[in-house]
Biopython code that builds the backbone (N, CA, C, O; Angstrom):
import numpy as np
from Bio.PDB.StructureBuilder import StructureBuilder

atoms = [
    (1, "UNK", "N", (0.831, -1.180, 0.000)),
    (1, "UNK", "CA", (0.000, 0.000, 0.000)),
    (1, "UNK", "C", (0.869, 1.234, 0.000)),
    (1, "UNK", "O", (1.983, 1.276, 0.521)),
    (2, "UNK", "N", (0.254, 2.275, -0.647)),
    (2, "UNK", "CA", (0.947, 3.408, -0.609)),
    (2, "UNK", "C", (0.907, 4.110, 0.790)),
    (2, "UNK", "O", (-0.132, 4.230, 1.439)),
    (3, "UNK", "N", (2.354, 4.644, 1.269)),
    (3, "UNK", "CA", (1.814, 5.567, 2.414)),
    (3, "UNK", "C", (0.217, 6.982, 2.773)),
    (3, "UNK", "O", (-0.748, 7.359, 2.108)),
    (4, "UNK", "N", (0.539, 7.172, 3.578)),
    (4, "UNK", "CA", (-0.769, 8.263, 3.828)),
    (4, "UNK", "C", (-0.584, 9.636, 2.635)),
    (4, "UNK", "O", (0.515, 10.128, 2.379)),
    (5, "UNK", "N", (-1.334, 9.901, 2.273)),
    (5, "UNK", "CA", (-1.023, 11.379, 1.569)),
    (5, "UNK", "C", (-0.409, 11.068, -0.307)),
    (5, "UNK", "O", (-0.666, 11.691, -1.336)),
    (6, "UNK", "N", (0.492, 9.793, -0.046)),
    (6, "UNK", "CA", (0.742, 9.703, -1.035)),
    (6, "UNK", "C", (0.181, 9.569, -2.617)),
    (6, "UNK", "O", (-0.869, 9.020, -2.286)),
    (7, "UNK", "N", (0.100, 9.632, -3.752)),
    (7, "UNK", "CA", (-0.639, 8.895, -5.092)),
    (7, "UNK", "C", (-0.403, 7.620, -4.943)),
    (7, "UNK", "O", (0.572, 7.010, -4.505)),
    (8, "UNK", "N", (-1.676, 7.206, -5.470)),
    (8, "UNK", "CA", (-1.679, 5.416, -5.727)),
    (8, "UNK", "C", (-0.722, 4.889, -6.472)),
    (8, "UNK", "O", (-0.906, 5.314, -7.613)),
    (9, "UNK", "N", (0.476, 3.986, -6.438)),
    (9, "UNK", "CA", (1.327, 3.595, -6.876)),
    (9, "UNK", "C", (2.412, 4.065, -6.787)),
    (9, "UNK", "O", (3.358, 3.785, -7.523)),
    (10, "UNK", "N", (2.424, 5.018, -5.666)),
    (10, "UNK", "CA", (3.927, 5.920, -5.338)),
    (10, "UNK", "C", (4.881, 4.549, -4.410)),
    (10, "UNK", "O", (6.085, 4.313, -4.514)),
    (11, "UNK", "N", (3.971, 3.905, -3.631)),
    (11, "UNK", "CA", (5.394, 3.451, -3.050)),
    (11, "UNK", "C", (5.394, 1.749, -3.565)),
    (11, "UNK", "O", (4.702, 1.294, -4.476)),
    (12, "UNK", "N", (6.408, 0.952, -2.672)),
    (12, "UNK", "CA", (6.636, -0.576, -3.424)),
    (12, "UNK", "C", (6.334, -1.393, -2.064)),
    (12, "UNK", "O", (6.147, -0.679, -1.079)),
    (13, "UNK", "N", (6.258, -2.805, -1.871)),
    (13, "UNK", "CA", (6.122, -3.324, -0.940)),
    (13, "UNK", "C", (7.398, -3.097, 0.101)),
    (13, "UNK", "O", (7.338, -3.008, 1.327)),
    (14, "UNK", "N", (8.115, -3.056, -0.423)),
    (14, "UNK", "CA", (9.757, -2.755, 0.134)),
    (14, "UNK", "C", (9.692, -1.189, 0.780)),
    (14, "UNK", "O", (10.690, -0.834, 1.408)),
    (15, "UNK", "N", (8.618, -0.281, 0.661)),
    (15, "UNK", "CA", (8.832, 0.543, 1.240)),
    (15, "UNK", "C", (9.674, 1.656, 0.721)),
    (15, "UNK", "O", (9.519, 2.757, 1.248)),
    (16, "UNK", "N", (10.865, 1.478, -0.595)),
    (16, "UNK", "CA", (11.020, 2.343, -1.364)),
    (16, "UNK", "C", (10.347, 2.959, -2.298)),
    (16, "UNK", "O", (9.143, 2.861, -2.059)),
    (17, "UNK", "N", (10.610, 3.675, -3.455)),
    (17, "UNK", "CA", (9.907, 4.811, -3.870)),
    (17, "UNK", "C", (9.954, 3.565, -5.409)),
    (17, "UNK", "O", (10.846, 2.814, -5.806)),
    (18, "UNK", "N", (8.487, 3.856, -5.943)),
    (18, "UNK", "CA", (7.986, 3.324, -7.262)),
    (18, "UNK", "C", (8.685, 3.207, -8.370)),
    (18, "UNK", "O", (8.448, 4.099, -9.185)),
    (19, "UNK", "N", (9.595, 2.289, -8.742)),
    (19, "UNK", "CA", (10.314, 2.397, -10.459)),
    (19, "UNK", "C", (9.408, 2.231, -11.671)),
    (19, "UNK", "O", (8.397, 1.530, -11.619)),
    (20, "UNK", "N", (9.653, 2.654, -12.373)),
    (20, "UNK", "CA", (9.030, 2.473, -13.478)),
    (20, "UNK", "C", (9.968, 1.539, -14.453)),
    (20, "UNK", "O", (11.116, 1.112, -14.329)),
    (21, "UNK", "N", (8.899, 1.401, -15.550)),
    (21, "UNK", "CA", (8.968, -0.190, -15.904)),
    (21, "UNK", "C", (10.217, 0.026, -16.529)),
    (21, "UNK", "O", (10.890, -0.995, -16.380)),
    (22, "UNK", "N", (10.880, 0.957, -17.209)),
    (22, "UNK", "CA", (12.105, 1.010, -17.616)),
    (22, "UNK", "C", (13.164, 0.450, -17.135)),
    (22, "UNK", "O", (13.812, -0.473, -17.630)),
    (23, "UNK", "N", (13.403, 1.206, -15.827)),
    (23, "UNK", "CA", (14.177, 0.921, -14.890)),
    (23, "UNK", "C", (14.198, -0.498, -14.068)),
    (23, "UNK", "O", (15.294, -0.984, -13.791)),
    (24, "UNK", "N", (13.117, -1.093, -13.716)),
    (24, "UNK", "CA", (13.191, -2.288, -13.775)),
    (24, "UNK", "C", (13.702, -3.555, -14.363)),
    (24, "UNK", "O", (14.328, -4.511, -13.906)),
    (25, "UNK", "N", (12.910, -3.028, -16.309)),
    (25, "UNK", "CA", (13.939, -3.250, -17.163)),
    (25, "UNK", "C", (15.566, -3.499, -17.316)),
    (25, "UNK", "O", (16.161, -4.555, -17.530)),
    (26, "UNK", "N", (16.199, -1.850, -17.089)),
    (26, "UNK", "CA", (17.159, -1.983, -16.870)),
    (26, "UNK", "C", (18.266, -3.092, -15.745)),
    (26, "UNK", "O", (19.339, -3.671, -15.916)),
    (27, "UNK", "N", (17.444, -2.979, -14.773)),
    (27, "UNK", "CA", (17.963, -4.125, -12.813)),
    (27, "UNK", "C", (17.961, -5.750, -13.577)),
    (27, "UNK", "O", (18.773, -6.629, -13.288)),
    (28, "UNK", "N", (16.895, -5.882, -14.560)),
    (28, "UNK", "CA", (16.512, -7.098, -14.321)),
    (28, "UNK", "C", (17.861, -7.567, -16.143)),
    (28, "UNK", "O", (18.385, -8.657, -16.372)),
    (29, "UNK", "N", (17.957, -6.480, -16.866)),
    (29, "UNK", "CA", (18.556, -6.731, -17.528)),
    (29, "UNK", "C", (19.971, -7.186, -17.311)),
    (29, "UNK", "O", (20.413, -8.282, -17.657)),
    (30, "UNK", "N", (20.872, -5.889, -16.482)),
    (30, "UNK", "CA", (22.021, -5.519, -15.586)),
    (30, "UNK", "C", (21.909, -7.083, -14.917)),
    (30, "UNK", "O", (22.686, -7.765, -15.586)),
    (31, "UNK", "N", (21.425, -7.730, -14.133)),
    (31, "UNK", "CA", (21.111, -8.481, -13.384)),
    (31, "UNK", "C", (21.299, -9.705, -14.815)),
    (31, "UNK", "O", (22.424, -9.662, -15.315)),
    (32, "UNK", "N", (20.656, -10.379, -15.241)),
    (32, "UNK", "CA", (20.764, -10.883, -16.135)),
    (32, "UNK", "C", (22.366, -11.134, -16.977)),
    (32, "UNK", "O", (23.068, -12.129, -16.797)),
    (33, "UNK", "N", (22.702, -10.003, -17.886)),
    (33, "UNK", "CA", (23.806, -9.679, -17.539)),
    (33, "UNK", "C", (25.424, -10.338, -16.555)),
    (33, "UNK", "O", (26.542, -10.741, -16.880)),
    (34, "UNK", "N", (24.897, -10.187, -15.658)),
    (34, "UNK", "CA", (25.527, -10.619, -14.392)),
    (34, "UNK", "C", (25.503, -12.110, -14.285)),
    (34, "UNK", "O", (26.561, -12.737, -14.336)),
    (35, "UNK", "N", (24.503, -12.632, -14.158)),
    (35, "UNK", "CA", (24.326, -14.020, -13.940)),
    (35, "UNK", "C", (24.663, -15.140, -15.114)),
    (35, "UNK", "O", (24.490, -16.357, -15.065)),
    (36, "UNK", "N", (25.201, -14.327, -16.186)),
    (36, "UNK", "CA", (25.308, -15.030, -17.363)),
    (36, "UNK", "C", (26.701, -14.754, -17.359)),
    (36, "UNK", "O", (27.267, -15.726, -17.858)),
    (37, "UNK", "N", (27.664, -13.714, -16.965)),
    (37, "UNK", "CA", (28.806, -13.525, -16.894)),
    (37, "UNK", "C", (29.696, -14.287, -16.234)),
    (37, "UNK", "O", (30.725, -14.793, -16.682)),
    (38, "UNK", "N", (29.000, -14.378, -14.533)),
    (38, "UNK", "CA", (29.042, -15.711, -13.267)),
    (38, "UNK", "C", (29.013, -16.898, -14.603)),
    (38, "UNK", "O", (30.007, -16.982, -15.324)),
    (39, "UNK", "N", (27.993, -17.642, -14.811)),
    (39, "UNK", "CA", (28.092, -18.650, -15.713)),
    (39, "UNK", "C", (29.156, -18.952, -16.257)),
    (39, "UNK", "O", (29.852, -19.910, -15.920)),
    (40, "UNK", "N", (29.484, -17.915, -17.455)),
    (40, "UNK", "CA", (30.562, -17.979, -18.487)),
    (40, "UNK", "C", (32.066, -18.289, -17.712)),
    (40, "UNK", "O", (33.010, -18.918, -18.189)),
    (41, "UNK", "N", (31.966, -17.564, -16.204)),
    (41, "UNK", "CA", (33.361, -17.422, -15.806)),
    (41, "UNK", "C", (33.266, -18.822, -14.517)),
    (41, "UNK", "O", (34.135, -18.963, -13.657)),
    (42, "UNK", "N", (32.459, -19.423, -14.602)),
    (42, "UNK", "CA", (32.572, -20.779, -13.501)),
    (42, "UNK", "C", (32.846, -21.808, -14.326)),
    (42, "UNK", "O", (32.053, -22.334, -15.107)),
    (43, "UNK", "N", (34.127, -22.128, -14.122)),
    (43, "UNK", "CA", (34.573, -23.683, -14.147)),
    (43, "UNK", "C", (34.834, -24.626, -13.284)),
    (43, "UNK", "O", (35.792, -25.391, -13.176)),
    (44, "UNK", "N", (33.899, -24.491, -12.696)),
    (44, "UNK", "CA", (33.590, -26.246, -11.719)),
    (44, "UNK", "C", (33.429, -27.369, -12.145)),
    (44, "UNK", "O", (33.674, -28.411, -11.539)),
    (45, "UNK", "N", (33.089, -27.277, -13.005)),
    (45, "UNK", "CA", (32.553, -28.747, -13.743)),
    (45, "UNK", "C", (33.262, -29.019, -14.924)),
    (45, "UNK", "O", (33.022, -30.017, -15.604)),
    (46, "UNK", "N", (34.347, -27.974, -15.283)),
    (46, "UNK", "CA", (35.097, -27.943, -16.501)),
    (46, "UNK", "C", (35.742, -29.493, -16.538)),
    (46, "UNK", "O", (35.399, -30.228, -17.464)),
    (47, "UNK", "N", (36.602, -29.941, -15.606)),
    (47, "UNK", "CA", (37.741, -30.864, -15.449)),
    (47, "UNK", "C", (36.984, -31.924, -15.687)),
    (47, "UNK", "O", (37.534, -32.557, -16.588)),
    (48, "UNK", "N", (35.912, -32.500, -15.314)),
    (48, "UNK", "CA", (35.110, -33.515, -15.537)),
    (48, "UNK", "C", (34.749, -33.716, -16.796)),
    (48, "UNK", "O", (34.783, -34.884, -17.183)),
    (49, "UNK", "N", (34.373, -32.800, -17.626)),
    (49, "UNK", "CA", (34.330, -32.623, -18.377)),
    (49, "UNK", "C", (35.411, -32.969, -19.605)),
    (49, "UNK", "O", (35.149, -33.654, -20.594)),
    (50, "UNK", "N", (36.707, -32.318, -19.296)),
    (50, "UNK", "CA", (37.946, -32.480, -19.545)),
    (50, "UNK", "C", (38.193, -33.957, -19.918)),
    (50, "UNK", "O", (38.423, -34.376, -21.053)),
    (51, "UNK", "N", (38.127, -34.525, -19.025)),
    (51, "UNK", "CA", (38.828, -36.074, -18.477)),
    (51, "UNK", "C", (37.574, -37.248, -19.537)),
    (51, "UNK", "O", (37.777, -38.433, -19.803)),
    (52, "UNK", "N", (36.189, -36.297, -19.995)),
    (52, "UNK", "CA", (35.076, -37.521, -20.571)),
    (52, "UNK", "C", (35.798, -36.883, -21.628)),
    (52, "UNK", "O", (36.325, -37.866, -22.150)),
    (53, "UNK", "N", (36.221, -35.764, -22.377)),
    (53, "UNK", "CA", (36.883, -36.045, -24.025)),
    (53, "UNK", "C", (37.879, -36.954, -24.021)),
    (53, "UNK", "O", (38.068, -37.799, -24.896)),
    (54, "UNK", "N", (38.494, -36.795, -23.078)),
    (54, "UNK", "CA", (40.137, -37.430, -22.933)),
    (54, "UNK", "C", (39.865, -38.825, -23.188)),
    (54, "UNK", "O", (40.605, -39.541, -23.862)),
    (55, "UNK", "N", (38.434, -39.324, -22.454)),
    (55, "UNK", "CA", (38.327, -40.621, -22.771)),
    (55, "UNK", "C", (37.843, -41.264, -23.644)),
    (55, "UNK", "O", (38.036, -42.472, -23.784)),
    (56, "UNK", "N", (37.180, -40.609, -24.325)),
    (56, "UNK", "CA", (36.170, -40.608, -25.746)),
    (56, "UNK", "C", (37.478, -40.676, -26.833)),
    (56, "UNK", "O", (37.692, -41.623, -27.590)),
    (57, "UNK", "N", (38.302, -39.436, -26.724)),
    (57, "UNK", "CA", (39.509, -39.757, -27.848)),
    (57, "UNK", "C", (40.210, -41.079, -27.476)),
    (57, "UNK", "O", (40.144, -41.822, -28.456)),
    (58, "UNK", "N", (40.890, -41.699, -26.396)),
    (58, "UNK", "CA", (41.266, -42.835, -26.359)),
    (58, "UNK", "C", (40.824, -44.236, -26.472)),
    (58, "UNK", "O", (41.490, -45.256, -26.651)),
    (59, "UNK", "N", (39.539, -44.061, -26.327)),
    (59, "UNK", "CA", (38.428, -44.738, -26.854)),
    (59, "UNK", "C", (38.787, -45.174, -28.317)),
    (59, "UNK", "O", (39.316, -46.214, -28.706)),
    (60, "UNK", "N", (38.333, -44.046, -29.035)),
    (60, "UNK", "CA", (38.438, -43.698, -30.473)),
    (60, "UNK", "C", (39.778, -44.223, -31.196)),
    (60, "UNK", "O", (39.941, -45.110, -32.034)),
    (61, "UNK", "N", (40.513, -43.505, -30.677)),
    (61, "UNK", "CA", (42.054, -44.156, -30.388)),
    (61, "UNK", "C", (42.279, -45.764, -30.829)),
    (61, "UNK", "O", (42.765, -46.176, -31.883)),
    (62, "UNK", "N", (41.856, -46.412, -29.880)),
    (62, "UNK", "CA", (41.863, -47.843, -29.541)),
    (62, "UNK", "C", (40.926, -48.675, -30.346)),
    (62, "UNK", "O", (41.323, -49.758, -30.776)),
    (63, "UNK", "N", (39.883, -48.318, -30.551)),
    (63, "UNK", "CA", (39.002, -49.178, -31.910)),
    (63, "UNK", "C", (39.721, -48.874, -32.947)),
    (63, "UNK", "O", (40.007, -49.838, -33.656)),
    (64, "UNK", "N", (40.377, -47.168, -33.501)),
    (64, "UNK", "CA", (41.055, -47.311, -35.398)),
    (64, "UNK", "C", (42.239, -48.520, -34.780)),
    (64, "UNK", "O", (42.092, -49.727, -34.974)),
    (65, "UNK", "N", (43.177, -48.038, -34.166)),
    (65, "UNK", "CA", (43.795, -49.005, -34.226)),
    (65, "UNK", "C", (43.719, -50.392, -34.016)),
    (65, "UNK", "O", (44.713, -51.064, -34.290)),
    (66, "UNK", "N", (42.835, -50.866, -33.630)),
    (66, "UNK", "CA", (42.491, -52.597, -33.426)),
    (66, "UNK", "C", (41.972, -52.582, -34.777)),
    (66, "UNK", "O", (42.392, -53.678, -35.147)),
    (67, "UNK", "N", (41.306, -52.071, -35.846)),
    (67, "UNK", "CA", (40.673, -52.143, -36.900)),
    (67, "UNK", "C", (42.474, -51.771, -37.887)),
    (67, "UNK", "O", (42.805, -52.716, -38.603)),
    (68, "UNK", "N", (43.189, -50.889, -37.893)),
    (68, "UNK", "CA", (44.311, -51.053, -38.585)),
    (68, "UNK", "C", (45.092, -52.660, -38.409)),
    (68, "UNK", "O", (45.695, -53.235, -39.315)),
    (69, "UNK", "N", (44.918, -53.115, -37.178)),
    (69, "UNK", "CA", (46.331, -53.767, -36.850)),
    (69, "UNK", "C", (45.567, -55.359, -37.037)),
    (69, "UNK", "O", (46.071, -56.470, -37.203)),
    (70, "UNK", "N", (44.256, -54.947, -36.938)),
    (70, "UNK", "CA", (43.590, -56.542, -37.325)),
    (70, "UNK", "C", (44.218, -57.254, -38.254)),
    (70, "UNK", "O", (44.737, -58.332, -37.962)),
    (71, "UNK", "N", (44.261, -56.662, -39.705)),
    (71, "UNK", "CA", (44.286, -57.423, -41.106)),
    (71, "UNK", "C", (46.201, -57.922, -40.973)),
    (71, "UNK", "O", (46.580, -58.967, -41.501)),
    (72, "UNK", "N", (47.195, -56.993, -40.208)),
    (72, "UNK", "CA", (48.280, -57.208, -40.534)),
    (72, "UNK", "C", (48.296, -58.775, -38.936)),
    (72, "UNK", "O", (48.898, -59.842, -39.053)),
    (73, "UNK", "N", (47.560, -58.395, -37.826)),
    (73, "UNK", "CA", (47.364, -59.593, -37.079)),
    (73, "UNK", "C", (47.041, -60.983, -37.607)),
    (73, "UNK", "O", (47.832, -61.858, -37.253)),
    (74, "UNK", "N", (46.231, -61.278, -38.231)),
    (74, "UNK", "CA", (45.870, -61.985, -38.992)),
    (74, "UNK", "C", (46.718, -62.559, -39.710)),
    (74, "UNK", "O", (46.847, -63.779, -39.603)),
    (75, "UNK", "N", (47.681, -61.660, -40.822)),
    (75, "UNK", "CA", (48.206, -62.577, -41.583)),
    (75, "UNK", "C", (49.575, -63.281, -40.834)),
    (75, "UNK", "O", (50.276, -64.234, -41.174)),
    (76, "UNK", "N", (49.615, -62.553, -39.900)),
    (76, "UNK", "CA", (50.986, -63.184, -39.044)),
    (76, "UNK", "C", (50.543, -64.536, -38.280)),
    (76, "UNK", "O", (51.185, -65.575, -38.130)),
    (77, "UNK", "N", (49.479, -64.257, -37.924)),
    (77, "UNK", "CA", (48.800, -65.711, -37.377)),
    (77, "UNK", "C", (48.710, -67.002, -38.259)),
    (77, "UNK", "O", (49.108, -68.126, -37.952)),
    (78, "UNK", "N", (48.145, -66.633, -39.340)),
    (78, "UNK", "CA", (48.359, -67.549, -40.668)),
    (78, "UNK", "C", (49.280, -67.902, -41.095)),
    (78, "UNK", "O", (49.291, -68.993, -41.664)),
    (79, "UNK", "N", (50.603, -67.011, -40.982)),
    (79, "UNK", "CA", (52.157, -67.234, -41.059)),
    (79, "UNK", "C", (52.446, -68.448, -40.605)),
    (79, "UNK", "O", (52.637, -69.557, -41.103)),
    (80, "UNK", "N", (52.429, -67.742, -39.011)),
    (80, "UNK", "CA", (52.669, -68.838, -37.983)),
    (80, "UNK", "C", (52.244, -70.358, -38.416)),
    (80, "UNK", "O", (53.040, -71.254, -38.695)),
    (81, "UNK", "N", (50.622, -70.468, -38.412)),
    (81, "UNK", "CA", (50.003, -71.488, -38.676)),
    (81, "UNK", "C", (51.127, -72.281, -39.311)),
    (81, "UNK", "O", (51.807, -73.217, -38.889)),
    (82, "UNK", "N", (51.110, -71.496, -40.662)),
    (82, "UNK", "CA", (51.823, -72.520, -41.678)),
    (82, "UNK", "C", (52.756, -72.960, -41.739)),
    (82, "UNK", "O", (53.145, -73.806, -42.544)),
    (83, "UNK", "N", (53.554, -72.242, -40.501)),
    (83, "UNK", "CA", (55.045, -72.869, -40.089)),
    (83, "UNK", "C", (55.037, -74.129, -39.408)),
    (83, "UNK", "O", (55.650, -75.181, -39.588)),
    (84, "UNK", "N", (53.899, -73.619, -38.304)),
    (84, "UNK", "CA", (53.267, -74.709, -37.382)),
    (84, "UNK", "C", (53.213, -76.032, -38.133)),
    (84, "UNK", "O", (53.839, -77.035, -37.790)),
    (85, "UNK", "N", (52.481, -75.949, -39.095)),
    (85, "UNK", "CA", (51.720, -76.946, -39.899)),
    (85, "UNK", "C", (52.985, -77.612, -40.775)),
    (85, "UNK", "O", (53.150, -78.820, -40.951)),
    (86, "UNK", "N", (53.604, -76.829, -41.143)),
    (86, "UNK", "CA", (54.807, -77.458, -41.865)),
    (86, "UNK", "C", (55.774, -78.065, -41.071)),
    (86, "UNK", "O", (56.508, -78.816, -41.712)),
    (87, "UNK", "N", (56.029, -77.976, -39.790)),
    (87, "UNK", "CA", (56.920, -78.510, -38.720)),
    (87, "UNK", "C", (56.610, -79.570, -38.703)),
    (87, "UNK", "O", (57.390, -80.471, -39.011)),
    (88, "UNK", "N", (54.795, -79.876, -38.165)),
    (88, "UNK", "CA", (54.433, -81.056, -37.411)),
    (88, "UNK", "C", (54.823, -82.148, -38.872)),
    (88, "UNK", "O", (55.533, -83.149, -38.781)),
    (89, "UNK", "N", (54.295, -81.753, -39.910)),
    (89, "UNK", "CA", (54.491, -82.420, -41.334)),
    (89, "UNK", "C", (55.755, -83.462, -41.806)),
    (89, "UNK", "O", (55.809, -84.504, -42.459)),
    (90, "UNK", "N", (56.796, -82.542, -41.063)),
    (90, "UNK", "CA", (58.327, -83.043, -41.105)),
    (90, "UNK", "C", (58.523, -84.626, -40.214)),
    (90, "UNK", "O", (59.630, -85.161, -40.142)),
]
sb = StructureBuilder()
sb.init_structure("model")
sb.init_model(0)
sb.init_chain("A")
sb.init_seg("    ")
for serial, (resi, resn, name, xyz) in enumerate(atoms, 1):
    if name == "N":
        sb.init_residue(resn, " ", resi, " ")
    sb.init_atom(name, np.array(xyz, "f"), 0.0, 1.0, " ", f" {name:<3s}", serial, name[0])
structure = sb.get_structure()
């Protein structure tokens, strides 16, 4: 409620004096602003973060290469085999 004497809408629940919507505007913008700046500049959660690429690339990492080293695995195994196979033969 407005004090005694005063115009309707002169004062705020807070007991200070009435802003207009501009200025409000402005607090809530400024404010806004602010809380998005906080955001941008908190890295708490960065490192965690950090450590799931780190593992995703080694991941990644580790399947090309099992998929490179397969076909040359393979033929060395077959190598072998045939040495194998030619030994017992003797």
């Amino acid at each position: 409620m407005a004090p005694a004497g005063a115009p309707a809408g002169a004062g705020s629940l807070s007991g200070g004096p009435a802003r207009s919507r501009a200025e409000q505007g402005i607090d809530q913008e400024s404010e806004m602003k602010a809380k998005l700046m906080q955001f941008w500049n908190d890295d708490a959660g960065i490192t965690a973060l950090e450590y799931g690429l780190i593992a995703g690339l080694v991941a990644v990492a580790l399947i090309a290469s099992v998929g490179l080293f397969t076909g040359s695995l393979q033929s060395m195994y077959q190598a072998l085999k045939a040495k194998l196979d030619a030994a017992q033969g003797t």
